[in-house]
Every structure is written in C-alpha cells, then in structure tokens.
C-alpha positions, 0 to 999 in steps of 0.5 A: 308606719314611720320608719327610722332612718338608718344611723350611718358609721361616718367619721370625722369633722366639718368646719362650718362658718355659721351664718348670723340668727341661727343657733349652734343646735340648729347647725347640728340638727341640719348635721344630723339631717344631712349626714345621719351619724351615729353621733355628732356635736358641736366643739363650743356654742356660738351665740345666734348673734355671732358668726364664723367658725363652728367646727362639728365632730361626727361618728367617732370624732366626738370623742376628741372633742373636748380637746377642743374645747380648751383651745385658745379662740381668735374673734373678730369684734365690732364695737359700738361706743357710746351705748350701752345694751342691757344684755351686751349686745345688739340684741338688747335695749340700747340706751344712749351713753355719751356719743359726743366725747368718743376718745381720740385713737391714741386714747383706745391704745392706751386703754386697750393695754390694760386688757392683754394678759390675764384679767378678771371677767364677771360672766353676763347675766345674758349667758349659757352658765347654769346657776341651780341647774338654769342658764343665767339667761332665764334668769335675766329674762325674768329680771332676776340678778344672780351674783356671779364670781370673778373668773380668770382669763386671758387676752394673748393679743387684742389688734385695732382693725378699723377705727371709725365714728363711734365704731371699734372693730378688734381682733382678739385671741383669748383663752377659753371661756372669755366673754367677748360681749362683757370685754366690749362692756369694759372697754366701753366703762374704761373709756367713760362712754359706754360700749357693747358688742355690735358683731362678733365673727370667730376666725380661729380655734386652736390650729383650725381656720375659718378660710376652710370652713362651708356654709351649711347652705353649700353643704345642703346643695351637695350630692349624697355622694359628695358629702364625705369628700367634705369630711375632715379626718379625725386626726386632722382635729388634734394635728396641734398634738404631737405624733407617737408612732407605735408597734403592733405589741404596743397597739395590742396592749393598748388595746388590753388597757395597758400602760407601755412604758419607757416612751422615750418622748417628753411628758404631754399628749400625742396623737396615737398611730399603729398598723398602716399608720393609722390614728387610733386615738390619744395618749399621754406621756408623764414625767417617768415616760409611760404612755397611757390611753385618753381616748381610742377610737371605738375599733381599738376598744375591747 
C-alpha cells in the first residue's frame, strides 16, 4: 500500500540560486520533496541555461506572488560576438559571423546607448510564450516560423562589466517580460557582427538579492529541523510596498469583505498589519482614500 505524505502548513518563501541545466520545475518539485507544502511555486522561470536568483513562495506566500512577477529583474549577461545561434544562445547551431572586425569599446558605448529606455522586442522562436495553446519552442523544434508582435520594454540601465576578445559581459536592469538572449541578438545585428547570449545569471528581482539566496544542494544537506530556519517571511516578499497599520474593527471588516474608508494614506498597495502586528495580507488604497483587500492570508479569509 502506498501512503501519501502528509502536506505540512508551512509559510513562507526561499531565495534559491538555481545552478546552470536545471529547470525552474525541477527546483520546485526538489521544494515539494524537501519541505511537503501545501502549495509551492515559482515567482519567474529561468531558462536551463541561465542561472542566479529564483525565489520559491511555499504555503500561503503563493498567493502574493504574482506581485513579484511584475518587479523589475537585474542580469548579468555574457555576450559572445562575432556568432550567431539559431535559438540565441549556446545551446543552438553556431554559425560564424565576422569575428575578424570586433568593434573598438568606444564603439559598443555608443551603440549600447540606443538600447536604454524603452525599445521594441520580438519574443524568440525559442521561448515559453504560447501561440494556440503551445510554447513558441515546440514550434521551433519542428522548424516552424510564427509571426510574433512587437512588445514594449524597458532597459533602465545596461553597465559594460568586462570587455575582452570577442566577449561582452553586461549588467542589465529591465522591466518584466524582457528577452535578454533577443537583446544580445541586436546588440550583435547593431554592431554588424552578429552576437548571442553565452551566459545569464539574474542577481535581482525587485528588492530581492542574490548575496541571500542557497543552492538547493545546501538545502538538501539540512536537517528536517533546520529547514524552516531558512524560511523567509511572507511579508519580507513585498517589503518593496508600504505598511498600513490596522485596528481590530478594521481587521474585522476586512475580514467580512469590507472597504474601510477614509485611509488617510496616498493611493497605491500596502502591506496589511493587524492584532500583535501581524501580516494579514495586501490592501489597496484609491484616490478617495478607502482601502480594499487584494489578497489576505487564508486565516483572515471567512
């Protein structure tokens, strides 16, 4: 007889720094195994190939984290010029380009100032979007061109780290939804050479940073009783929004699906405190200053 393993009330989220060839998914389902949640995800997949930051949200954390979703993310990129790959990074066919004319530094400056701000992208071929219900990529596999619209995104800074022989490495801040393998791509067409994405580690999302986060493999070597030391606080995910401290009648009516009204705060999202200063979840504040619930923790819902 097969028994199923107890899901355990565990809250909170981790800061993993997700090692090259391995999936987001296999990170959860290491997650899963390690810590048995009730339920556990990811806030943004990283491809196999890249590395760095991957924050997973267990128990009731997954609730915020969509809010994460849309937070700006930092990379670092490595940039191999000269080349270009069929799928934008090293994992495709390489063909050679014009390795022999790599431009001069004061060159790649230049040409780098045309991508901050906003710019237009085409998402890849070799990418996790759907088109009819399939991921562009089982498309590519089988040689198959789908047209793809331009999107908007923005670069709010790209620094040159190091720059030698026909390597490019960059730090680069973006908005969500930026393709760092398609911006090496025309990097490398604006620089009539050719270029692709030779390594990506993602430092940053929103307020969150790579110096805290564990290998899974230093997390597998913990004790059953260590683990939830490790355990980030749910609040701790959206320390990037602002407090609102509230009463025990406005916790109650909260609580009932109410709006409170006349908050004095300015209009945007905050974090939700009530009794014993206790995170019960995220609120939002609109121009006539009444404060309605986005999402509570499940022991505020009724």
């Amino acid at each position: 007889m097969q028994y199923k393993r107890l899901k355990l009330d565990i809250n909170g989220f981790l800061l993993i720094d997700k090692s090259h060839g391995v999936s987001s998914n296999q990170i959860v389902s290491k997650i899963k195994f390690l810590f048995s949640p009730k339920k556990v995800g990811h806030t943004g997949t990283l491809d196999p190939m890249a590395t760095g930051l991957l924050p997973i949200c267990l128990g009731e954390a997954t609730k915020f984290s969509r809010f994460l979703l849309n937070a700006d993310k930092t990379y670092e990129a490595l940039i191999k010029l000269g080349y270009k790959s069929s799928t934008g990074d090293s994992e495709g066919k390489i063909v050679k380009q014009s390795i022999e004319n790599i431009p001069s530094l004061t060159v790649i400056k230049k040409v780098l100032l045309k991508f901050r701000g906003q710019i237009d992208q085409i998402p890849p071929m070799y990418s996790a979007l759907k088109h009819k219900g399939k991921p562009l990529y089982l498309y590519a596999r089988k040689g198959v061109e789908i047209k793809r619209t331009k999107r908007k995104v923005t670069i709010y800074a790209i620094e040159i780290l190091d720059f030698y022989e026909d390597k490019l490495k960059l730090k680069i801040k973006c908005s969500k939804g930026t393709y760092i393998r398609t911006l090496a791509e025309d990097i490398g067409a604006q620089l009539n050479i050719g270029g692709y994405l030779l390594d990506l580690v993602r430092t940053d999302i929103g307020h969150l940073n790579i110096k805290k986060a564990l290998k899974i493999e230093e997390i597998e070597k913990l004790k059953n009783e260590n683990k939830k030391e490790i355990l980030m606080p749910m609040e701790a995910l959206l320390s990037d929004f602002k407090k609102i401290k509230l009463n025990i009648k406005e916790e109650n009516d909260l609580k009932d699906g109410k709006i409170i009204n006349k908050i004095k705060k300015l209009s945007g999202q905050y974090r939700l405190f009530g009794k014993g200063n206790k995170f019960i979840g995220l609120g939002e504040v609109d121009e006539k200053e009444n404060l309605k619930v986005l999402r509570l923790i499940s022991q505020m819902d009724k």
